[in-house]
N, C-alpha and C positions, 0 to 999 in steps of 0.2 A: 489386450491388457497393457495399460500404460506399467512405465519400468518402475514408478514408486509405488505400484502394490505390488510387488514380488519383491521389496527391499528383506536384506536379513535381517532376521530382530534381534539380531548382534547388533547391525546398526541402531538400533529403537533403543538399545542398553546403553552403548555407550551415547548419546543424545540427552539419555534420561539421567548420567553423572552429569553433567557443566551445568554447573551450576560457579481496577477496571476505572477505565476512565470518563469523563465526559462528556466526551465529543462524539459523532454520529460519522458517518458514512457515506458519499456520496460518488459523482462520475462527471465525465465529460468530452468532445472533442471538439464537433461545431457545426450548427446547422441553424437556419434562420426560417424564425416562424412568424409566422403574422404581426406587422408592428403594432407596439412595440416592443414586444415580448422575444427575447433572443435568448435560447436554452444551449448547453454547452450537453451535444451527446457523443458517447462513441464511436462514432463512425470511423472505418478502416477507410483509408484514404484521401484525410481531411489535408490539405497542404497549406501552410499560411506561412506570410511575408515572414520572413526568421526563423521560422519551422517547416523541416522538412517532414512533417507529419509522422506514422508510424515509418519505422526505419525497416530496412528492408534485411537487416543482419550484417552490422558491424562493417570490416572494411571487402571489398571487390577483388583484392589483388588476389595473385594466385596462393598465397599461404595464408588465406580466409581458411581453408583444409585444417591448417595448423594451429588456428588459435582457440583455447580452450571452453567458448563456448559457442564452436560452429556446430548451425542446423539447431541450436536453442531457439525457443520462442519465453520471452518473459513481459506477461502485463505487468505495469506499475501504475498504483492509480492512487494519483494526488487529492486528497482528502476536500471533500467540500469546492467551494467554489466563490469568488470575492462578492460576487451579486447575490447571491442566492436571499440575503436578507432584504433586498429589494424586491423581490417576488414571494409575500408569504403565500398567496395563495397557489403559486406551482409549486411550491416546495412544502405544504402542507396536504398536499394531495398522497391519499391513503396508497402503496403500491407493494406489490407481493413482499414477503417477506422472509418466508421460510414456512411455510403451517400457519403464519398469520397475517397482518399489514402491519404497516411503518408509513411512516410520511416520509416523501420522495428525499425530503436528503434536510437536512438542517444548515446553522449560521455558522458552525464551529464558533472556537471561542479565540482567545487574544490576548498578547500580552497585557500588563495594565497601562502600559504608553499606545495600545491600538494598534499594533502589529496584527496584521490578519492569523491566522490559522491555515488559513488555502493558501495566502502568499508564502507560507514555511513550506506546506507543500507541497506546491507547484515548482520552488526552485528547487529543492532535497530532490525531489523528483524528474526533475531537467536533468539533472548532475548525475544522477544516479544512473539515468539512461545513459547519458556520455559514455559513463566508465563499462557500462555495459557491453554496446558496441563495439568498444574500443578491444574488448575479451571476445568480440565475432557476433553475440547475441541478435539475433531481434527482438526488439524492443516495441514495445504498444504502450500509448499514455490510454486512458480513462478521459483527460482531458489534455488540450493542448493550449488552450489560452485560458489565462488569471485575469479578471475584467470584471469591474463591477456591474458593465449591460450584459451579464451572461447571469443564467441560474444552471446550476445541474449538474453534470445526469444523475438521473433518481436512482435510487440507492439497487433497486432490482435491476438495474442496466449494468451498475458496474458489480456488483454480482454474479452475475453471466459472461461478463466480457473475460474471451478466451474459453470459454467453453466450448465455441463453434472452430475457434480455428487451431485448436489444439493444442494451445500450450503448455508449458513444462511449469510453470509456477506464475503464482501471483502476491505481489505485494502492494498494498493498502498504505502509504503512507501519511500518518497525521501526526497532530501534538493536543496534548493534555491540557486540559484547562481545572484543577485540579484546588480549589480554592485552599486547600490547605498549607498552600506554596512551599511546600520540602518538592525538592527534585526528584530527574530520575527518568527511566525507559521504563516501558512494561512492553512486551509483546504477547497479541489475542492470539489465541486458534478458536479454532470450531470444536465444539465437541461431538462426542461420539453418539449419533442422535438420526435413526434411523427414518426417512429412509432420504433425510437430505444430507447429512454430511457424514454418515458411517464409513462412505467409503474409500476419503480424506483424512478422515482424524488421524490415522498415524503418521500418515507423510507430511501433513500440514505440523502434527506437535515435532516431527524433526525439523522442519523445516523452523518454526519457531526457536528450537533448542539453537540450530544453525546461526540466526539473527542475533539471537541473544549473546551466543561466542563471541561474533561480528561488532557487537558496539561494546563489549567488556574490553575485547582487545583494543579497539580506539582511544579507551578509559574514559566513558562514559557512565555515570553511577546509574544501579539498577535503582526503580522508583520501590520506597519501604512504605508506602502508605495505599500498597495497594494488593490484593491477590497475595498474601501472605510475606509480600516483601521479596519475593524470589525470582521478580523480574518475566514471567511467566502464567496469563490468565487463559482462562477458558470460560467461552461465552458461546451461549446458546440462542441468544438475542438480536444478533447482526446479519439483514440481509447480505451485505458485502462476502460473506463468510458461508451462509447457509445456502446460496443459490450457484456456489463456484462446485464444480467437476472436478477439477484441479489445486491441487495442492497450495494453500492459500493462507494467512497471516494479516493482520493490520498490526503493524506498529505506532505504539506512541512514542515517541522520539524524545520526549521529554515533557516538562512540566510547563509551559508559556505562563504560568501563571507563579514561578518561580524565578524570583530575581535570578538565581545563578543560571537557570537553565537561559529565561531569555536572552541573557549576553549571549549567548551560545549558538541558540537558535534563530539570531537575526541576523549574524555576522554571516557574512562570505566563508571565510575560515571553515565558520562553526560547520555553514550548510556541506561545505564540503565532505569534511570529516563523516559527517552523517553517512554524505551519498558513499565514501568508499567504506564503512562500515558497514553500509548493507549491501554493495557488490561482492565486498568478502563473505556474508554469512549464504548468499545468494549461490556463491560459488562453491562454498564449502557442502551447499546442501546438493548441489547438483552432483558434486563430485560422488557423494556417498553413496547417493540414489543409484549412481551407474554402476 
């Protein structure tokens, strides 16, 4: 029995005080198929020039013991992929879903100057891992290169990933493309939806409650035009969510299709702030759970 189903639901009370978007879901790491077709999957062990691929947990010395998340495993998987709209037909390809199909992963959307979607989160998600390690974690990308000659991984891979090798959490990082341009964060769970995510839903909704803390404190506005305005959905529709074992989330980080947020979201700064608002809520949830 993993430690977040015996959590107390004292914790699930206090989670449930603190107080949907239109982008899709996908994966990545890197493998090469038939030219000239090049798909970004997750493979554990992928090493490339400026990437030292999945990380092996934080730092080596001897007080790796002492840092507050040694012997963690944490997937992070950066949303979509820069090429993927260059391949409709791999990425239009039907693939599990949860109880039904989905097409392998979608274009995500942009801001309205063309700022990608997978570029927000491929860096959120670099940065994220940084701070992660830096707290002992191991760390797993979904994908590890942003490329327009890449499509992938389809939304059932990154789904799964971490389920074989054990991990303690997953987070899904994306942004909203939201035409109604008000800002704002919303974070997905899974719902309670037997027999693929029953037995997630409460450690993924703290785990959500967790994130949400994580980018209030940063002062990030919650998104009001969406899931009743409370910063907090649940979706029954997402392979990324429906095929995870482990306590799982997709964040929308904000609105790209909201003037305020994309100053936000394209800046260095901005991405920053992002990545250590979700190693706080990451850590906060970890802490609980133990």
């Amino acid at each position: 029995m993993r430690w977040w189903t015996s959590a107390a639901a004292g914790v699930l009370a206090l989670a449930a005080t603190a107080a949907s978007g239109t982008s899709g879901a996908g994966q990545s790491a890197s493998q090469t198929l038939p030219s000239p077709v090049v798909r970004d999957a997750p493979v554990v062990g992928d090493a490339l020039v400026g990437d030292a691929g999945p990380s092996g947990g934080g730092r080596t010395t001897g007080t790796a013991g002492r840092l507050p998340l040694h012997g963690i495993t944490v997937v992070v998987d950066p949303g979509h992929q820069l090429g993927n709209a260059r391949h409709p037909r791999q990425i239009s390809r039907q693939v599990p879903a949860g109880g039904f199909t989905k097409p392998c992963n979608t274009t995500g959307t942009a801001t309205s100057g063309g700022y990608p979607e997978a570029t927000f989160a491929f860096r959120v998600s670099r940065r994220l891992r940084a701070q992660l390690e830096r707290l002992g974690a191991r760390v797993v990308l979904s994908r590890y290169r942003n490329s327009y000659a890449l499509w992938g991984p389809c939304v059932d891979e990154r789904g799964r990933l971490g389920n074989r090798m054990g991990a303690d959490v997953k987070v899904s990082v994306h942004g909203d493309g939201s035409t109604s341009g008000r800002p704002g964060f919303h974070v997905i769970a899974p719902t309670d939806r037997a027999p693929w995510t029953s037995d997630i839903y409460r450690p993924s909704r703290r785990l959500a409650y967790a994130i949400k803390r994580g980018l209030l404190a940063a002062r990030f506005p919650v998104a009001g035009y969406v899931a009743g305005g409370d910063g907090i959905d649940f979706r029954s529709d997402l392979a990324t969510l429906n095929l995870s074992n482990i306590p799982t989330v997709l964040v929308e980080c904000g609105n790209l299709r909201s003037r305020h947020d994309a100053a936000v979201m394209t800046s260095r700064h901005g991405q920053y702030r992002y990545a250590h608002a979700l190693a706080r809520g990451i850590r906060a949830f970890l802490r609980l759970g133990h």
